[in-house]
C-alpha positions as CSV (number, residue, x, y, z in Angstrom):
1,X,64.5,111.8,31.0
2,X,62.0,109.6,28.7
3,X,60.1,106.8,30.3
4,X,61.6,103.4,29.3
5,X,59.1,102.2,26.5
6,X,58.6,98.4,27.5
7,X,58.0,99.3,31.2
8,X,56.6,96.4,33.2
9,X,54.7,98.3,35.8
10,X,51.7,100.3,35.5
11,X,50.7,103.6,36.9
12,X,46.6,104.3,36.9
13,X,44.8,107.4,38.7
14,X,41.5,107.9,39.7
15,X,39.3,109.2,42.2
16,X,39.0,108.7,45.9
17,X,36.3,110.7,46.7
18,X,36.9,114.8,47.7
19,X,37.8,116.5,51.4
20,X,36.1,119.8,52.6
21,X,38.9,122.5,53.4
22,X,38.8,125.0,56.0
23,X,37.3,127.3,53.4
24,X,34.6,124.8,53.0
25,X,35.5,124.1,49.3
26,X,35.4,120.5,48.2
27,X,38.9,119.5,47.3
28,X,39.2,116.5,45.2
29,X,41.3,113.1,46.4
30,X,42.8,110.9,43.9
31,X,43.8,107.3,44.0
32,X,47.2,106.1,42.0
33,X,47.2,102.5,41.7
34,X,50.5,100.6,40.9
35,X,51.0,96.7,39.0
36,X,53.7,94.9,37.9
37,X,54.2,91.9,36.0
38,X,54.3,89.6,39.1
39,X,50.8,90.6,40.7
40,X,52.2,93.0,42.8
41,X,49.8,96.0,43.3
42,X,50.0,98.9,45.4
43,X,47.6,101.8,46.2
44,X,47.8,105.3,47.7
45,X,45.8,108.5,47.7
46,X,46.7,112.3,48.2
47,X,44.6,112.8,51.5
48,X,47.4,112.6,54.1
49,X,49.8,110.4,51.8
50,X,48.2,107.2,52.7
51,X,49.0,103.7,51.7
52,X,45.2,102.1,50.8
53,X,46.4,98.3,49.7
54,X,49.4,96.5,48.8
55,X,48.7,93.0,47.5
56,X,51.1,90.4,47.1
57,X,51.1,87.1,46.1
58,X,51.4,84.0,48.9
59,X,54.0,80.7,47.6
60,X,51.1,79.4,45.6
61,X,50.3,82.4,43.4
62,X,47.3,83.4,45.3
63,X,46.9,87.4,46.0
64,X,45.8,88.9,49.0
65,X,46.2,92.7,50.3
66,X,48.8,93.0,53.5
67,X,47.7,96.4,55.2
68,X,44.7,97.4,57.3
69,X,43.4,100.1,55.5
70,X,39.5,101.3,54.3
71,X,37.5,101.3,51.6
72,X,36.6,104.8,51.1
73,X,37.8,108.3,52.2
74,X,35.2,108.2,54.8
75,X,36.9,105.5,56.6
76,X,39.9,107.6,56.7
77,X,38.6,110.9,58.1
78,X,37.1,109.2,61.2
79,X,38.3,109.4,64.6
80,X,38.7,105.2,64.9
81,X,41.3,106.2,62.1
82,X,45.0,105.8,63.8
83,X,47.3,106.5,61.0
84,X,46.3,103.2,59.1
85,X,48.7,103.6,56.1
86,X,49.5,107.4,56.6
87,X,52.6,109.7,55.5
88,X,53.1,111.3,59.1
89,X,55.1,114.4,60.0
90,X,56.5,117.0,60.8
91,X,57.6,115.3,63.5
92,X,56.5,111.1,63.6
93,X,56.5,109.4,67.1
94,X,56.2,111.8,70.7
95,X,58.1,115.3,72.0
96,X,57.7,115.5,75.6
97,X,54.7,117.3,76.8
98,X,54.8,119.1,73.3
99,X,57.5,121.4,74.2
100,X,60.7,121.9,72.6
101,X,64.0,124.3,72.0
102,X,65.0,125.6,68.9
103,X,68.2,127.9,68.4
104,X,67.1,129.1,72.2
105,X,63.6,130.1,71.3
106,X,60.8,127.8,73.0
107,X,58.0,126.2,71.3
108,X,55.1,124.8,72.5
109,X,53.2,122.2,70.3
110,X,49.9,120.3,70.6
111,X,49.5,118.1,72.9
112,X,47.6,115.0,71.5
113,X,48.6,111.8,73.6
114,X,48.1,112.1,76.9
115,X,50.8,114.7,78.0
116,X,52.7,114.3,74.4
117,X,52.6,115.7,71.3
118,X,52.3,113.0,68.5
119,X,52.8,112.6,64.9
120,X,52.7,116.4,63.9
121,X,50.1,117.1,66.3
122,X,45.9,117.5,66.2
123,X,46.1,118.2,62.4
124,X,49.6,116.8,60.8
125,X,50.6,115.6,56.8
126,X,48.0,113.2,57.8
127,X,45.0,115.4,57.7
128,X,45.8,117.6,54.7
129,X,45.2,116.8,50.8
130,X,48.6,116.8,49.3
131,X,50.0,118.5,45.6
132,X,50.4,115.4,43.4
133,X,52.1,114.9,40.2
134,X,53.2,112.1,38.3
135,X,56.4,110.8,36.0
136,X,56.6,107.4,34.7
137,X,55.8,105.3,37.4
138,X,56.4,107.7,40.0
139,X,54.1,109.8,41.6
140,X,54.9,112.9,43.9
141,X,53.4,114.4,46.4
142,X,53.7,117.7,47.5
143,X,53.1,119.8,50.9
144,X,53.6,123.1,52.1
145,X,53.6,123.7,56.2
146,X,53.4,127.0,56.9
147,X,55.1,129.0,59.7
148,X,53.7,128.3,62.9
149,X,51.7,125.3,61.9
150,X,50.7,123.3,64.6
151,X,53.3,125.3,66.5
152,X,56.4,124.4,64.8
153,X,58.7,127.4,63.5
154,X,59.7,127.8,59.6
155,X,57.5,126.7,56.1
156,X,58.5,123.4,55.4
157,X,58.1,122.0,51.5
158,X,57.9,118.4,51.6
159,X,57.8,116.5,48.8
160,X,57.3,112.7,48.7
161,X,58.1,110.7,45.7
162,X,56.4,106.8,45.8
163,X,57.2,104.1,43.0
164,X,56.8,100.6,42.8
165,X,59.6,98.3,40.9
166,X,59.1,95.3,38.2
167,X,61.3,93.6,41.8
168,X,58.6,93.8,43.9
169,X,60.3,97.1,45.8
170,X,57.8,99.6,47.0
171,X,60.2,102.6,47.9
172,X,59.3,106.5,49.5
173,X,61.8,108.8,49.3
174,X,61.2,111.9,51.4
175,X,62.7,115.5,50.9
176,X,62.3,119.0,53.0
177,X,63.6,122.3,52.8
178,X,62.6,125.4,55.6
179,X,62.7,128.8,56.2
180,X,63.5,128.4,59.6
181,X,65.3,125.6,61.5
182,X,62.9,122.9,62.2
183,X,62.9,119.6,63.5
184,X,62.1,117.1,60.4
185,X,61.1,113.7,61.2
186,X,58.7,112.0,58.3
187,X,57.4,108.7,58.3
188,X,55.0,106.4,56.5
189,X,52.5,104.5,59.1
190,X,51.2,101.2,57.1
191,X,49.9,98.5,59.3
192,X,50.9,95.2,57.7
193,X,49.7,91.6,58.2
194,X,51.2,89.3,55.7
195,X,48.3,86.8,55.9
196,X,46.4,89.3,54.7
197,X,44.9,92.1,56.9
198,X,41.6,90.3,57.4
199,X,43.3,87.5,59.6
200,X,43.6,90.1,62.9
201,X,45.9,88.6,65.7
202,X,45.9,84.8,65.2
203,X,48.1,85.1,62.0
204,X,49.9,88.2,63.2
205,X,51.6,86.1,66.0
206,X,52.9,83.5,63.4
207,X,55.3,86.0,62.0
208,X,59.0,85.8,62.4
209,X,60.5,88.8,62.7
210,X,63.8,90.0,62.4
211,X,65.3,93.9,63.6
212,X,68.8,95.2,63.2
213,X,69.2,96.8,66.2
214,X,71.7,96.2,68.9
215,X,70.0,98.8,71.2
216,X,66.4,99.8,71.8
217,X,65.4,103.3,73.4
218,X,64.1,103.0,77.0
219,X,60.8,104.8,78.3
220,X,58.4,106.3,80.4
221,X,54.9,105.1,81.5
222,X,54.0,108.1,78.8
223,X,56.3,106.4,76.0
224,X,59.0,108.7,76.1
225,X,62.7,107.7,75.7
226,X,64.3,108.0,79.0
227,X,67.4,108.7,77.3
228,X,69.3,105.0,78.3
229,X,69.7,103.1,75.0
230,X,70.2,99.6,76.8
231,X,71.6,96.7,74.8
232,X,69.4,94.0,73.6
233,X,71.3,91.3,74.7
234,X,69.0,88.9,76.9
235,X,66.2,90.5,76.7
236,X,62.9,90.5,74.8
237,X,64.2,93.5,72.4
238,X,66.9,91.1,70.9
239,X,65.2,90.6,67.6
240,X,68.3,90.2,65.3
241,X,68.2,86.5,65.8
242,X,64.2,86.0,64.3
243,X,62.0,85.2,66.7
244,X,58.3,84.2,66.0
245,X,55.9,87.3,67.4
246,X,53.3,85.2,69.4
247,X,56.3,84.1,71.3
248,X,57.6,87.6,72.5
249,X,54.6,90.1,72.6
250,X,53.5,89.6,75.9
251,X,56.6,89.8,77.4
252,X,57.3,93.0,76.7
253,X,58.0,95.1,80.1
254,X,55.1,97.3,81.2
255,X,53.5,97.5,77.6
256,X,51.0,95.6,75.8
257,X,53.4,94.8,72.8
258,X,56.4,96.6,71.3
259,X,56.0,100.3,70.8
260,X,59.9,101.3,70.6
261,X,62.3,102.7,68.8
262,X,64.8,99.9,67.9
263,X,68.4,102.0,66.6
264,X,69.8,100.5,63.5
265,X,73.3,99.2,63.6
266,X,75.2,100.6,61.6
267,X,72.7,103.4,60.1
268,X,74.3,105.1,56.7
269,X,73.1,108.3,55.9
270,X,74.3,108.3,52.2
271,X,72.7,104.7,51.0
272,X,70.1,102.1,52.5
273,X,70.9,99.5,55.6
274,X,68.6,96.7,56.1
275,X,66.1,97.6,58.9
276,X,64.3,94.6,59.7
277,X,61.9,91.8,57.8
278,X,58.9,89.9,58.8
279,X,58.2,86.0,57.5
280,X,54.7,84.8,57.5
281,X,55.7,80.8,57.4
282,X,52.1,79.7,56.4
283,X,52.0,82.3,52.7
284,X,55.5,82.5,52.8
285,X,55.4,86.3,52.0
286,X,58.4,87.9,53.3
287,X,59.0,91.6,53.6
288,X,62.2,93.6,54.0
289,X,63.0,96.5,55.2
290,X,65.8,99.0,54.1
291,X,66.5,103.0,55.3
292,X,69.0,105.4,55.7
293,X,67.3,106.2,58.8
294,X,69.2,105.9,62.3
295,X,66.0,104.1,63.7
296,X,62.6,102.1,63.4
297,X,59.5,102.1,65.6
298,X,58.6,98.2,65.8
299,X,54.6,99.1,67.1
300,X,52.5,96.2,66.5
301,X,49.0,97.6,67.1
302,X,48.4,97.5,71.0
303,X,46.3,100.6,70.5
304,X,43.9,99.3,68.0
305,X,40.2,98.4,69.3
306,X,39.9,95.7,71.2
307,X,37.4,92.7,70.7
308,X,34.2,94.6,72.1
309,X,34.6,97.3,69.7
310,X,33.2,97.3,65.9
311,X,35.3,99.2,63.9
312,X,36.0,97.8,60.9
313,X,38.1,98.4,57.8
314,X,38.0,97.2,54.4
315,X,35.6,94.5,53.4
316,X,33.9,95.1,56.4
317,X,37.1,93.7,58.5
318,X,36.7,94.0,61.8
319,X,40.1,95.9,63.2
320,X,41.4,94.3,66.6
321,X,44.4,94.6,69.0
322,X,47.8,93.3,67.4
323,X,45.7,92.4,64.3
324,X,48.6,94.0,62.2
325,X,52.2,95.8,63.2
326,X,54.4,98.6,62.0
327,X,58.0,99.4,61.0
328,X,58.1,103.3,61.1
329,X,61.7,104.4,60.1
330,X,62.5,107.6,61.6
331,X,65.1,109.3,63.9
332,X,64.7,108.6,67.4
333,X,61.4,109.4,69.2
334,X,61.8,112.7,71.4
335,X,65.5,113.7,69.5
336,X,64.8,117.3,69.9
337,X,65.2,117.2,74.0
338,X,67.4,114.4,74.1
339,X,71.0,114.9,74.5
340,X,72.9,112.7,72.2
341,X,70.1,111.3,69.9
342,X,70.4,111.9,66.4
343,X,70.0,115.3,65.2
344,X,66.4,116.1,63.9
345,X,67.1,120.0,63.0
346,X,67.0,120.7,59.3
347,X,68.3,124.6,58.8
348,X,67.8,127.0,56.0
349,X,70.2,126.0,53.1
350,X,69.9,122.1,54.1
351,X,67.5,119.6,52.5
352,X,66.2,116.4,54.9
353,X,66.5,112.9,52.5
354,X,65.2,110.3,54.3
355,X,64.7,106.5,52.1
356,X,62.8,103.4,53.2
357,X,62.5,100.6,51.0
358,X,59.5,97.7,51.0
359,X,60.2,94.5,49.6
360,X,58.4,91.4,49.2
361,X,58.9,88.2,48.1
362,X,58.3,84.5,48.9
363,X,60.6,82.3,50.6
């Protein structure tokens, strides 16, 4: 299919800098910048899929960028890096103690938070420079995990296709097809602050936000799901009546902030529900959130440094707790050993689709 002629968004590439392999070899990173016609820009490179910038503009025009990110590939291959924009997998979120049964054959993954394995493990899609391609203003990107990687069974081909609309819609579309029967479970791990991500806490707690979610998943001291799905109602988890962040965060039983899986009412495999949405009054940037995915991990940055720290991120931006927050769409943390959570097994013969969609606007 031809590109529309009179497109109104622009697709540039360029270069991010290059990644030494295990071979040693110098592999080289690009950058693929997106803008439309309303000032909208957004930014991603092919080491581990990640989302560098996305600028928006506030209710008076003026532009600022909404995710914690850095300013180089340096930033991203160092250890103070915690997923800051990054396409995770093969598995997002935490399997108990790294261990897992598929088809009756057990597995034993790496172990990479505390007891738990996380987010594909010591090396996931996060560490790896993906295939890229482009097509009008999409661009692809393209993995292959091999059998036995990180100690999950089967090759997995992912492909990732990223595009931003003339309607301010940033949208990922994941696909994956195995040799073996795997557990699938990709994500994309931006850190956003609608004030823009310089701001850190103080403007983080102004936003209202807003989750679809009637139940939550319960956990351990370790963060994994006890299996209980208790209903919101009365507690600090209702979020489907908007409540302003600085309000609730501290409240949060026995954690430092939300870090949970919220599950979607209502989740549609075949098209997109709304998710959730965050409001920064002060800008009046909104952003929306729809997937086809039964849940969303609401995470708003308990885990970043704290004020005695200096990392910093782009501009020179000092990163600090709850400076920024997360909406990770994804089937439910821990699915693969817990009975009656969504099914996270994609077999030979069966492709995994999973859809989010970003969109911003000003109220």
């Amino acid at each position: 299919m031809a590109c529309a002629k009179l497109s109104t968004v622009n697709l540039s590439i360029d270069n991010f800098g290059s990644w030494k392999n295990d071979k040693g070899e110098e592999v080289p990173v690009k950058r693929f910048t997106w803008t439309n016609q309303n000032n909208v820009s957004v930014q991603l490179i092919s080491y581990g899929g990640y989302i560098t910038s996305i600028k928006v503009p506030d209710k008076n025009g003026k532009v600022e960028d909404v995710v914690i990110g850095f300013d180089n590939l340096d930033g991203y291959l160092r250890p103070e890096n915690t997923y800051y924009g990054a396409t995770v997998g093969r598995v997002a979120n935490r399997i108990a103690k790294g261990k897992m049964r598929v088809e009756g054959k057990q597995y034993s993954l790496a172990v990479n938070n505390g007891p738990n394995h996380l987010h594909g493990g010591i090396r996931g899609f996060d560490k790896v420079v993906w295939e890229h391609h482009s097509k009008c203003n999409k661009v692809i990107l393209s993995y292959y995990s091999a059998d036995g990687e990180e100690g999950y069974p089967g090759g997995l081909l992912v492909n990732v296709t990223f595009e931003l609309t003339a309607e301010n819609e940033f949208s990922i579309d994941y696909k994956a097809i195995c040799t073996k029967a795997t557990p699938v479970n990709l994500t994309n791990h931006s850190y956003f602050n609608l004030a823009g991500h310089h701001t850190g806490p103080t403007e983080a707690y102004k936003h209202v936000i807003t989750i679809n979610a009637d139940r939550y998943t319960e956990v351990d001291d370790t963060s994994i799901p006890t299996g209980n799905l208790p209903n919101v109602n009365g507690t600090v988890f209702d979020l489907r009546v908007p409540k302003v962040l600085g309000d609730v965060i501290n409240k949060v039983p026995n954690s430092p902030g939300f870090d949970h899986n919220f599950c979607i009412t209502r989740p549609s495999k075949q098209g997109l529900v709304f998710v959730a949405s965050a409001y920064h009054p002060d800008s009046g940037r909104v952003m929306e959130i729809y997937s086809n995915q039964p849940g969303v991990q609401f995470y708003t940055g308990n885990f970043m440094p704290d004020e005695s720290t200096n990392v910093k991120g782009k501009g020179g931006v000092k990163l600090v707790k709850h400076g920024a927050f997360c909406f990770e769409t994804q089937v439910y943390p821990d699915s693969i050993n817990q009975k009656g959570f969504p099914n996270v097994i994609v077999y030979p013969g069966e492709e995994y689709h999973h859809s989010v969609v970003f969109k911003f606007f000003t109220a």
